[in-house]
N, C-alpha and C positions, 0 to 999 in steps of 0.2 A: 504494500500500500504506500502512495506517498502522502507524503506528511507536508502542509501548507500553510505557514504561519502569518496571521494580520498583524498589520501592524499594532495592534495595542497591545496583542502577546508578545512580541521582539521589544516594544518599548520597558516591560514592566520584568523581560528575562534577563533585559541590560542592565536596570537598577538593582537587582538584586545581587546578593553575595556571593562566594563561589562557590559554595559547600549548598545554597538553596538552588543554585544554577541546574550541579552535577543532579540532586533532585529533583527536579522537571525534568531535564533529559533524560534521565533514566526512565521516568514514569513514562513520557510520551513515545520512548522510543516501544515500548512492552502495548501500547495499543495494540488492537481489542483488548487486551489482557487488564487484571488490575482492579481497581475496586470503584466502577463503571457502572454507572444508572442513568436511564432515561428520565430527561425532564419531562415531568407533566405538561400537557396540554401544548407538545411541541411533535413536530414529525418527526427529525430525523436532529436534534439539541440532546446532546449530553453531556455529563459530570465526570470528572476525573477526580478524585481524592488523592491528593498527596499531600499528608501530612495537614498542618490546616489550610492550605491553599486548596483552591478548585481553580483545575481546567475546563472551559466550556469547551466541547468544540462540535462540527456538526460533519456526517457522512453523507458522503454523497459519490454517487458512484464509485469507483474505487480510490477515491482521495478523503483522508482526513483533513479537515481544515481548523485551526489551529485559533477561534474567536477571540478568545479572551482569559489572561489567568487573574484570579482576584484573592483575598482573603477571606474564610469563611464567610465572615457578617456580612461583606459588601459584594459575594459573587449573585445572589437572586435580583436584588434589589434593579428595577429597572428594564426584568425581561420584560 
């Protein structure tokens, strides 16, 4: 599968430290895998848990795409 990242996920993979970096890439590189839920009331919107960050990101034909990474409180807020 390829993996396709927006830019708010690159802006917010940059700000972060190195050791929370190596933790996202591990996580997204292990898509489907992982501890992975469908958003409600979404077709094709899901959750990635790592640690207390959430990955949104959405499937779509054979591409993941990479929407958004946020902090638990502030990843729903605004679907």
């Amino acid at each position: 599968m390829q993996i396709v990242y927006k830019k708010q996920a690159v802006k917010y993979i940059n700000a972060c430290d190195r050791m929370t970096k190596l933790r996202i890439k591990d996580g997204i590189e292990k898509l489907p895998f992982g501890d992975v839920k469908k958003l409600k009331g979404y077709q094709s919107e899901f959750r990635l848990r790592i640690g207390d960050l959430r990955v949104l990101f959405t499937l779509e034909n054979d591409r993941i795409i990479i929407n958004d990474i946020k902090p638990r409180g502030e990843a729903y807020k605004g679907l």
